[in-house]
N, C-alpha and C positions, 0 to 999 in steps of 0.2 A: 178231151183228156190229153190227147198227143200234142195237142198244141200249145195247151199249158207248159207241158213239158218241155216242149223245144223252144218255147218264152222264156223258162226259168233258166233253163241250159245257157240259151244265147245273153240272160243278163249275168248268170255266170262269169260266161267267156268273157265277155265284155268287160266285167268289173276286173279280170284279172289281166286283162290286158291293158286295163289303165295302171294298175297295179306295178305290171312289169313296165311298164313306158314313165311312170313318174319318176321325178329325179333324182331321188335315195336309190330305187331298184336298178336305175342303168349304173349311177357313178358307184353302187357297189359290185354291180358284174365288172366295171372297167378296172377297179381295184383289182376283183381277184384273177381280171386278165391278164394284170401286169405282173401280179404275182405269181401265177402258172409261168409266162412268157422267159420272165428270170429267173425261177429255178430252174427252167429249162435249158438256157442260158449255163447256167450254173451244169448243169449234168454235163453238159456239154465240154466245159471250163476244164470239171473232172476228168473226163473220157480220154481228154487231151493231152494233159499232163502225168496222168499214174490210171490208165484204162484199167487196172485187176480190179482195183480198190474202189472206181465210182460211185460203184451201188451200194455202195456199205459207208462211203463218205455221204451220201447225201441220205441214205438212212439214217446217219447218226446226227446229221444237219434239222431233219427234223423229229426223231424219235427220245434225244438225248436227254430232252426235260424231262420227260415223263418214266426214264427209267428207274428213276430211284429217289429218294427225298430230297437228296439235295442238289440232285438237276432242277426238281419244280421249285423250291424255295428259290435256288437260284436266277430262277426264270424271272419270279416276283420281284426277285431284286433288284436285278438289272430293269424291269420295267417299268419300277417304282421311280426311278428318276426321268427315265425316257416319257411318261405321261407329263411330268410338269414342265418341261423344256420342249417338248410337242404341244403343248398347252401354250406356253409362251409365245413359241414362231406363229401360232395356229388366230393367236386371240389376238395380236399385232398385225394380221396380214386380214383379217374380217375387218380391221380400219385403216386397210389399205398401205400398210405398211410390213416391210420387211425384217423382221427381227435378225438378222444375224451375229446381233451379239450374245445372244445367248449364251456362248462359251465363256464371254466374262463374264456376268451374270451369275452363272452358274458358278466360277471362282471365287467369285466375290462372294456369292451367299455363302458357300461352306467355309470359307474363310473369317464370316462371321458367326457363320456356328460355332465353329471349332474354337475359338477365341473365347466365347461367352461359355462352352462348355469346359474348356482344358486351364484358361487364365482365368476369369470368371467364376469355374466351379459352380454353374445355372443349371436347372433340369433342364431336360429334353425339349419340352414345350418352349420356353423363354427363347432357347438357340435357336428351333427353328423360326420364331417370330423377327429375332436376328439375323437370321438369313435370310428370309423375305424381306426384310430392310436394307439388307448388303446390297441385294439384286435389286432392288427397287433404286436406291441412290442411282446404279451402274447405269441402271433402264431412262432415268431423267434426262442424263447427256445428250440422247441421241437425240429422245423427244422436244428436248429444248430448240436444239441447234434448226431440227427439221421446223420446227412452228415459227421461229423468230428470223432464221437466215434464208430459211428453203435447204440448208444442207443435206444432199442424200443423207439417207440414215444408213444405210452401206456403207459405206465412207468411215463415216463419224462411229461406227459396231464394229469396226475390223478394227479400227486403231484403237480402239476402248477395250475390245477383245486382249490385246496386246499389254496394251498399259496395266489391266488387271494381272495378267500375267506375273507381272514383273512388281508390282507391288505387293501382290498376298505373297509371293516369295521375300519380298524384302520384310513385312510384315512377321511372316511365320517367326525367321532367323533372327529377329531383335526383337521380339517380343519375349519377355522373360517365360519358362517353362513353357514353351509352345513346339520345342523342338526333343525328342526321344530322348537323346544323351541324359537332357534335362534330369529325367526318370528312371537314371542308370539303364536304360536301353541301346544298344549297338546302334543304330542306324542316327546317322548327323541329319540325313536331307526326308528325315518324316517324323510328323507327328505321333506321340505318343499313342499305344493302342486306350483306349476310351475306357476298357474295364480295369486297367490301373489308376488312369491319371482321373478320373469321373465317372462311376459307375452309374449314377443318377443323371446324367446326360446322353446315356446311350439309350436309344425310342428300344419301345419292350417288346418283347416277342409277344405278349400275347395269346391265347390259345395255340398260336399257329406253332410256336414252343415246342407245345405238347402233344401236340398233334405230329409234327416235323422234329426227328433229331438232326437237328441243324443248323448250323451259325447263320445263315443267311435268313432264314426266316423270320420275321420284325413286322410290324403292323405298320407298314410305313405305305404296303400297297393298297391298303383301304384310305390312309391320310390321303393317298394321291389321287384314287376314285372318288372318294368323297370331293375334293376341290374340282375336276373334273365335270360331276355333276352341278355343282354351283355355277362353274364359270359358264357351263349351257344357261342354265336357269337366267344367268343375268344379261347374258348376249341372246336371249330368246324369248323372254317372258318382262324384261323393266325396259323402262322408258329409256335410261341409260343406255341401255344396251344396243337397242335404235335407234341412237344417236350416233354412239360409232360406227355401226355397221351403215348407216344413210353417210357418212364423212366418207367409209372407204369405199363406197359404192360410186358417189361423186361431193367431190368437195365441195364443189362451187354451188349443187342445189342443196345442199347442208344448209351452207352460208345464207342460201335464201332463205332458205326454211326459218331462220334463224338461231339456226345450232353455233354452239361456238366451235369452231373446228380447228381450232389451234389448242385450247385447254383440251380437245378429247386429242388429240396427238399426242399432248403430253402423255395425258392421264393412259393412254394406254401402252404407250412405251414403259411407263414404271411400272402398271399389273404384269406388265408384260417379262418385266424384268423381275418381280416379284416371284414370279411362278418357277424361273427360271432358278433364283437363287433358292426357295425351298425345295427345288431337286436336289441342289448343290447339297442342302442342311441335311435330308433323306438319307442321299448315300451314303455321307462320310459319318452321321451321327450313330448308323446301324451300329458301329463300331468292328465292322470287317476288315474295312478298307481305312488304311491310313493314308493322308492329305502328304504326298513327294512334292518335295521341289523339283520342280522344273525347268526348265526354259524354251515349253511348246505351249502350243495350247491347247486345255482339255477338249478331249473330242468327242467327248460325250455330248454337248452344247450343240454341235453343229450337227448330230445324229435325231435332234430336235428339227431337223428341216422334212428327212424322210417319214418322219412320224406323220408330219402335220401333213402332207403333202398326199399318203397315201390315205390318212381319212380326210382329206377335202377339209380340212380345218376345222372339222365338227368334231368340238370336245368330247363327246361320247365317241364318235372314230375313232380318237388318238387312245383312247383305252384298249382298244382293241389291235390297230397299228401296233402299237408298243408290246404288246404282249406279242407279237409277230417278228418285231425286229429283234427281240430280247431270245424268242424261240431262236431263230439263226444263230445270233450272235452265242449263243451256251452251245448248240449243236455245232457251230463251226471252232469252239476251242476242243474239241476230240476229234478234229482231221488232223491234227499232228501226232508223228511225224510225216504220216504219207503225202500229205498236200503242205504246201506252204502256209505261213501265217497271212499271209494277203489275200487268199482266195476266196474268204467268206466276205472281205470288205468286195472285194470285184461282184460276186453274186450281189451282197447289197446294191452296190451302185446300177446294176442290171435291172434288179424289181425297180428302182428310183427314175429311171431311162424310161425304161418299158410304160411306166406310169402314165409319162406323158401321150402314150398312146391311147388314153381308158376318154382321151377326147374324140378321138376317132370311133371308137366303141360307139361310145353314144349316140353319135351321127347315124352308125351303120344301123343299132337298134330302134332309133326314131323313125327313118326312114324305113324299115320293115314293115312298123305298127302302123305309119301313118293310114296307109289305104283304111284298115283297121278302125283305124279312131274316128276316122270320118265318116263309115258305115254306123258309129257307136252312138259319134252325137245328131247324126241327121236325124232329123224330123219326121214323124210320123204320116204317111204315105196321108190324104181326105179319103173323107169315107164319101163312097157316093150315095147319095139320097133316094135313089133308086134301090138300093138294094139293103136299104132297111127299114124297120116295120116297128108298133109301137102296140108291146104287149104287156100288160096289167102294168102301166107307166114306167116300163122299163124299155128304153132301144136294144134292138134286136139287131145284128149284121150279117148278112146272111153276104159267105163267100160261095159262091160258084165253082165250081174244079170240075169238070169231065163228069157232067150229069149227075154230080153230088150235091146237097146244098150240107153245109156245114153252119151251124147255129154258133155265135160267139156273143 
């Protein structure tokens, strides 16, 4: 009976010690190392510059969402875009490529929202199909240039980054009715608010409504879980899917295989941009936020690098990532006045730093296990034939211990 017991117990231990040693279990202890490591970091940050205040600065860093409805609506908001632009960078670099343009992507698609919803006068649905078409043209550039020239795609997403810039701007301002004044509104350099100029183009609150009194609130975080869940599905489960991820693994045994790995370069540069531009459509169609001219680039696009990077590019991560970066980012706009407007970007780029260390992590925890797993998978000691015996056609093994015999 004891030794049942200490059989079950050890395939217990065992199973959970493969458990903690398999790959999901280490690279998400190495996440939440970097993310302890950085707010740490961050306290630190705090202590330094305004010591009274730390502990109530980095309480409100992470407590803030959850104080009241429209910290957690706001939470969803801001997350709502960081899932599709973490989607983006995340589902371009599983075929071996760097998305950084994301930020025009993301201009460009809400650029084609806002168009199709404020000139156009189109529901909600139609715009954002237009904004994942905006992002999607943006996304082709980079892909193209990469499959036909070899151009980095770095390169070819910073200057496209730019150029979108400078055209949704040129675009907004000569587009007829696309600019506030238009609408007898004060402001020259932004788009009309969405429930004058198209009430039927702003995406609908939804129960969450009613549930939340709160402008922020809009069913836009379930649009963006829901594509999330897909872009797993199809980078996990279709054939497609394994064809990009075997290109960005290695190009050249794609080629063999007989994959085309110039058509998946493209094709994933424009999903890639696609995703990107329906964050773009998300944010601005909520109709909170109205689309400014500028002359930076949105940096919301390039906050799509830390998403994707702290869930290891697995679409289901960047759900969770984003809900993380979004928690800071609402907890660090109530450290003003006492801390500066830069401090919560510093803490972010700390967790993003730190990151890179969740590969060392893994090192540290496989070599712990290893003795472990090699005790798990060795083989079963021979029985010696001496010391078993054959009763009503069943083998007997009789162990030995200190003048005991023991029946198993």
């Amino acid at each position: 009976m004891d030794n049942n017991k200490n059989l079950s117990n050890t395939k217990n231990s065992s199973g959970f010690k493969k458990f903690i040693a398999s790959n999901g279990s280490v690279r998400f202890m190495g996440t939440v190392v970097s993310i302890v490591m950085g707010l740490v970091l961050g306290l630190i940050l705090l202590l330094a510059t305004n010591a009274p205040f730390a502990i109530d600065g980095m309480s409100k860093i992470l407590t803030t969402a959850f104080v009241d409805d429209t910290g957690f609506t706001k939470l969803l908001y801001e997350a709502t875009p960081l899932i599709l632009v973490g989607l983006s960078v995340g589902f371009a670099s599983k075929t071996g490529l760097f998305n950084i343009g994301a930020p025009g992507q993301y201009t460009m698609g809400a650029c084609f929202g806002l168009v199709g919803c404020i000139h156009f006068q189109l529901p909600w649905p139609v715009c954002l199909v237009l904004a994942a078409i905006g992002g999607a043209i943006w996304g082709i550039f980079p892909g193209l240039f990469k499959a036909l020239f070899n151009v980095n795609e770095v390169i070819t997403s910073i200057m496209f980054n730019w150029i979108a810039v400078f055209s949704v701007n040129l675009a907004i301002s000569n587009i007829p009715k696309m600019v506030s004044t238009d609408w007898g509104q004060a402001n020259t350099d932004k788009t009309p608010t969405l429930g004058l100029a198209n009430p039927n183009g702003k995406i609908p609150q939804g129960f969450l409504g009613e549930m939340f009194w709160s402008d922020y609130a809009n069913i836009g975080i379930f649009i963006a879980i829901a594509i999330a869940i897909i872009i797993y599905i199809v980078l996990n489960k279709t054939t497609f899917g394994y064809e990009l991820k075997a290109c960005g693994l290695s190009q050249h045994a794609g080629i063999y295989a007989g994959i085309k790995a110039k058509r998946n370069m493209v094709l994933s540069m424009v999903i890639a941009g696609a995703l990107a531009g329906i964050g773009g459509g998300l944010f601005y169609l909520s109709g909170v936020e109205q689309f400014a001219i500028v002359k930076v680039v949105n940096g919301m696009g390039f906050n799509g690098i830390p998403v994707a990077l702290l869930a290891y590019n697995n679409p289901l991560g960047v759900i969770f990532s984003s809900l993380f970066i979004a928690l800071v980012n609402v907890g660090g706009e109530q450290l003003q006045p006492d801390f500066a407007t830069q401090t919560i970007d510093i803490i972010i780029a700390a967790i993003i730093y730190f990151s890179a260390f969740s590969l060392v992590v893994q090192q540290i925890i496989r070599r712990f296990l290893k003795a472990d797993e090699s005790n798990v998978n060795a083989e079963p000691a021979p029985v010696n034939k001496e010391n078993t015996k054959v009763k009503d056609n069943k083998t007997e093994v009789i162990v030995k211990d200190a003048d005991k015999e023991v029946t198993k």
